[in-house]
N, C-alpha and C positions, 0 to 999 in steps of 0.2 A: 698326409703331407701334401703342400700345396706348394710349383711353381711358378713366382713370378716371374713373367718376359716384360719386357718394353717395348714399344711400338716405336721406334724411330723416327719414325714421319712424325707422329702426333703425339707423340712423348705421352703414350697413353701406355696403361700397365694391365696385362691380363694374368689372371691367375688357372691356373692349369693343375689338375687332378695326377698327380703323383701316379701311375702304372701299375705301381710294387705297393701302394699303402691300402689298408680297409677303408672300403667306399663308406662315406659319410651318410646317418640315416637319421633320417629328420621322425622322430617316435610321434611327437604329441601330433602332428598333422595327419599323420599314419592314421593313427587313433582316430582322430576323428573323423577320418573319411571313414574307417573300419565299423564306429558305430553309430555314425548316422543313419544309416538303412533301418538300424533297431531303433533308434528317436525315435523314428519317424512313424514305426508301427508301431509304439509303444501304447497311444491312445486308443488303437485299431482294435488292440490285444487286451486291452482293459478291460473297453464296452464289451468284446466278446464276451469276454470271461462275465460281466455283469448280466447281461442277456441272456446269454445262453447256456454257459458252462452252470453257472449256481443253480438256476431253476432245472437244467436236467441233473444234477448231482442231489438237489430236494426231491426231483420226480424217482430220482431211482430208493432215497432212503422211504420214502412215503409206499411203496410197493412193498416192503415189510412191513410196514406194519397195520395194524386193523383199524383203520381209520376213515370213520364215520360219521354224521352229524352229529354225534354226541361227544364228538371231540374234535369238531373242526376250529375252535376255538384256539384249544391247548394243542396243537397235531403233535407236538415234539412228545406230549404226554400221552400220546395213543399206547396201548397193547402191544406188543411185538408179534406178528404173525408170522414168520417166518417167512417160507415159499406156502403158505397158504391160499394165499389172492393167485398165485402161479397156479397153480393145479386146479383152484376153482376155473381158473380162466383157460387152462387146456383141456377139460374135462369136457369134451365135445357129445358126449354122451345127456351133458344135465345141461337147463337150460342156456347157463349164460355163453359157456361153451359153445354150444350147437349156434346160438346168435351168433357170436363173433367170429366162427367160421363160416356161416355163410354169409355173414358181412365181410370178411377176407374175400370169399371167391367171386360175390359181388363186385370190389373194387377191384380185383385184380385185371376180371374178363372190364368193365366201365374202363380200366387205363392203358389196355391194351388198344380196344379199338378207340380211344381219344387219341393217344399219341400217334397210331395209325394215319388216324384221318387229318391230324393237324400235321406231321409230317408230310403224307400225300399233298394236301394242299397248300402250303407253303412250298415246295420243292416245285408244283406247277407253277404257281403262281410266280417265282422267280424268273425260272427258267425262261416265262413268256414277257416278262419284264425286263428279260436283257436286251431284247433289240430295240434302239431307239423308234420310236414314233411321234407321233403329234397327240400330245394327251398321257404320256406314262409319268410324268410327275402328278399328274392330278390321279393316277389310279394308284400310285405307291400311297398318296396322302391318305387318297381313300380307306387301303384295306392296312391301314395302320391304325386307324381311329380307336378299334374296338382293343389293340390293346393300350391305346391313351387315355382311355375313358376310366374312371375311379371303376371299381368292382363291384359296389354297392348298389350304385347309380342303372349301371351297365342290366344286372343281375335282379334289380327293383321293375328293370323297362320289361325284360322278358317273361316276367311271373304275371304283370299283369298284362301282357300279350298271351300270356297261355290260360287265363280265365276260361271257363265253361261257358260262361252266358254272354258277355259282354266284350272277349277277346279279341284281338285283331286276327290270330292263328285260326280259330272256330271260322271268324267272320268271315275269311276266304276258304279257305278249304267245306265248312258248309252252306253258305249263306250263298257264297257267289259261284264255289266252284262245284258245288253238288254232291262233292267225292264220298260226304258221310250222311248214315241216314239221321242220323243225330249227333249233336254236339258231343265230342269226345270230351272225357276228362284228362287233362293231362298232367293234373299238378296231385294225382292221387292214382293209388291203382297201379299195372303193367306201363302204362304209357309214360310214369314219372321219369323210367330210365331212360325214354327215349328226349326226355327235355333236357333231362340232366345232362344225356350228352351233346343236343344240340347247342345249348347254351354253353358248355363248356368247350366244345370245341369252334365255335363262334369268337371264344375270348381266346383261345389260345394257338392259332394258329399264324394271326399275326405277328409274332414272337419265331416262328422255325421260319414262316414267310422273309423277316431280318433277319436271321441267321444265315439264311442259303442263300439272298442276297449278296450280303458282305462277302461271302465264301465263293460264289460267282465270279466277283471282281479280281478275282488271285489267278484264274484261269488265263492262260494268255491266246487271243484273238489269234493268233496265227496256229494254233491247233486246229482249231474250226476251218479255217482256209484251206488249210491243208490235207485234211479230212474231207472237206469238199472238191475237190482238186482229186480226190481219188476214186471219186464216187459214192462215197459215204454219204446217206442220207440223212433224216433229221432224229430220227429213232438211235440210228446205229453214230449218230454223234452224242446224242444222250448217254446212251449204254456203255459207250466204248471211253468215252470223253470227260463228261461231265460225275458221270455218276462215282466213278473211280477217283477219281478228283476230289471230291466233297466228303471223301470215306473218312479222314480227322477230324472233318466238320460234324458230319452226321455222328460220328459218335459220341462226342460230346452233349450234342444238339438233344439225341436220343435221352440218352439220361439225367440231362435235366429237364426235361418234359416228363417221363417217367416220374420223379420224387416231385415234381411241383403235379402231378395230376394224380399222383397217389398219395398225397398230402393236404390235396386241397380242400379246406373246410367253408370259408367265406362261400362258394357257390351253391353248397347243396344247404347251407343255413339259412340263406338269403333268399334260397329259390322253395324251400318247403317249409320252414319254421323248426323248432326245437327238435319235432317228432317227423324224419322222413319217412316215405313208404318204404315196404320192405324193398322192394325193388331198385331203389335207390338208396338204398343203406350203404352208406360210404363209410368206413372204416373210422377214418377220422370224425366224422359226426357219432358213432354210434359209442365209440370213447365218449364224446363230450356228455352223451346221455348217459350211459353205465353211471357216470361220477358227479354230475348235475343234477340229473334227474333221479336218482336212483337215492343218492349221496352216501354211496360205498366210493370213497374218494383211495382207498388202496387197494381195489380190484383195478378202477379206471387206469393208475397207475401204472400198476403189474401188465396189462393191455397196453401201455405207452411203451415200456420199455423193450416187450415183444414186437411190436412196431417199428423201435429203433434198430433192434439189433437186425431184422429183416431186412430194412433199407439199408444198411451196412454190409451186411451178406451179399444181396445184389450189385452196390455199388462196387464193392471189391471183387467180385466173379468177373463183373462187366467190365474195369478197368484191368484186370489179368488176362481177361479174352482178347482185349483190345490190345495191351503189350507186346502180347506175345505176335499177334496179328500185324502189326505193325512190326515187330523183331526178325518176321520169316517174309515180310515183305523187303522189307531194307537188304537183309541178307543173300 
């Protein structure tokens, strides 16, 4: 119920919300503020579902059953194998078992020290990029490149820099710098690990480097003053300051370097071809062979799905560790 007054002066007339009556609620406006937020992801939530929900929901039917080139054709009409491709593929005793675990412990120890060293060197490399100078927008430009560069491109430059005979790597380190008595291999052999991870932590560091950036800027200038001001040096402003600071940042940070370096296929394909050395058998490439090369396409499967559920296991320890970590700090 609504009062109208009269203005006097202006013989203008206001109406006034009754005390005592139920407030008046406007639904269809309600509504559509309510479900615009879902409009708006509705396209978002589609492409998922088309990209990626179907084809792991066919990766996971396809791991039952026995499907092979004699029926990649027809797959829906393969055999049903049950958990057969499973047990072939945990069966670390017979071959393809024994492969895919020590292509696991291969990529595990490769993502440990990638994420290492790309966190290490992004976290310097901020850190020394905070104080202005004459030149630090030309060195932010700089050590951004390599992750602006296409992957292909980036990954085609350093395979044929790691050539035996004709290499720019050989060319310095034997030619000019004497270090070897002869030309190392490094795209075959022990040494492929160490390209793989040069190469991959070359593209990847750029990436925590903008992360601890951004995450830098939230810190406010007068901690540092202040901390100087008491005699706190530049170590014990780091340790005390900075690094406790960036611990939301870094854990985030952490784990998606982690599942992008333990997933990554484009670099060790691009940098070895079809067939890596054992030494750089990276989980995800030795999948692509099990079921490409092989064309047991419901072992490769059964291998994928083991893969998923791993990175999931992880991801959820790591975000529970982090909770709770963050619950007993707050607290």
């Amino acid at each position: 119920m609504t009062i109208t007054a009269l203005d006097k002066a202006g013989g203008r007339s206001e109406q006034r919300q009754d005390p005592g009556a139920a407030p008046t609620t406007h639904r269809p406006g309600r509504l559509r503020r309510v479900s615009l937020p879902y409009l708006l992801l509705l396209p978002a939530l589609l492409l998922e579902l088309l990209v990626h929900l179907v084809p792991m929901v066919i990766g996971v039917v396809m791991s039952f059953k026995e499907l092979t080139q004699f029926h990649i054709r027809d797959w829906g009409a393969a055999p049903w194998a049950g958990l057969d491709n499973y047990s072939v593929t945990v069966d670390f005793d017979a071959p393809v078992g024994e492969a895919l675990l020590r292509s696991f412990v291969t990529t595990c120890l490769f993502t440990v020290v990638c994420v290492g060293l790309c966190w290490l060197l992004g976290t310097a490399a901020a850190i020394f990029l905070q104080e202005a100078f004459r030149g630090r927008g030309l060195l932010r430009t700089i050590f951004l490149v390599p992750y602006a560069l296409p992957v292909y491109a980036a990954v085609i430059t350093w395979a044929f820099m790691f050539q035996r005979d004709n290499g720019l790597i050989n060319h310095v380190l034997h030619d000019q710098l004497g270090l070897t008595d002869t030309p190392p291999f490094w795209l075959i052999g022990e040494n492929s690990f160490v390209t793989l991870l040069v190469v991959s932590v070359w593209k990847g560091w750029p990436f925590a480097f903008l992360i601890m950036m951004a995450g830098l800027q939230n810190i406010p200038r007068e901690m540092y003053e202040a901390a100087a001001l008491d005699g706190a040096g530049v170590w014990q402003q780091i340790r005390r300051i900075t690094l406790p600071s960036l611990r939301p940042v870094n854990q985030v940070l952490v784990l998606v370097l982690f599942l992008w370096t333990f997933n990554d296929f484009n670099t060790p394909f691009v940098l070895f071809g079809k067939a890596a050395p054992e030494s750089a058998d990276l989980i995800s490439l030795h999948i692509y062979q099990s079921s490409f090369q092989t064309w047991n396409f419901g072992t490769g499967a059964a291998m994928s799905v083991l893969l998923l559920l791993f990175l999931l296991v992880v991801t959820g320890v790591h975000l529970l560790l982090t909770t709770r970590g963050r619950k007993a700090t707050d607290g």
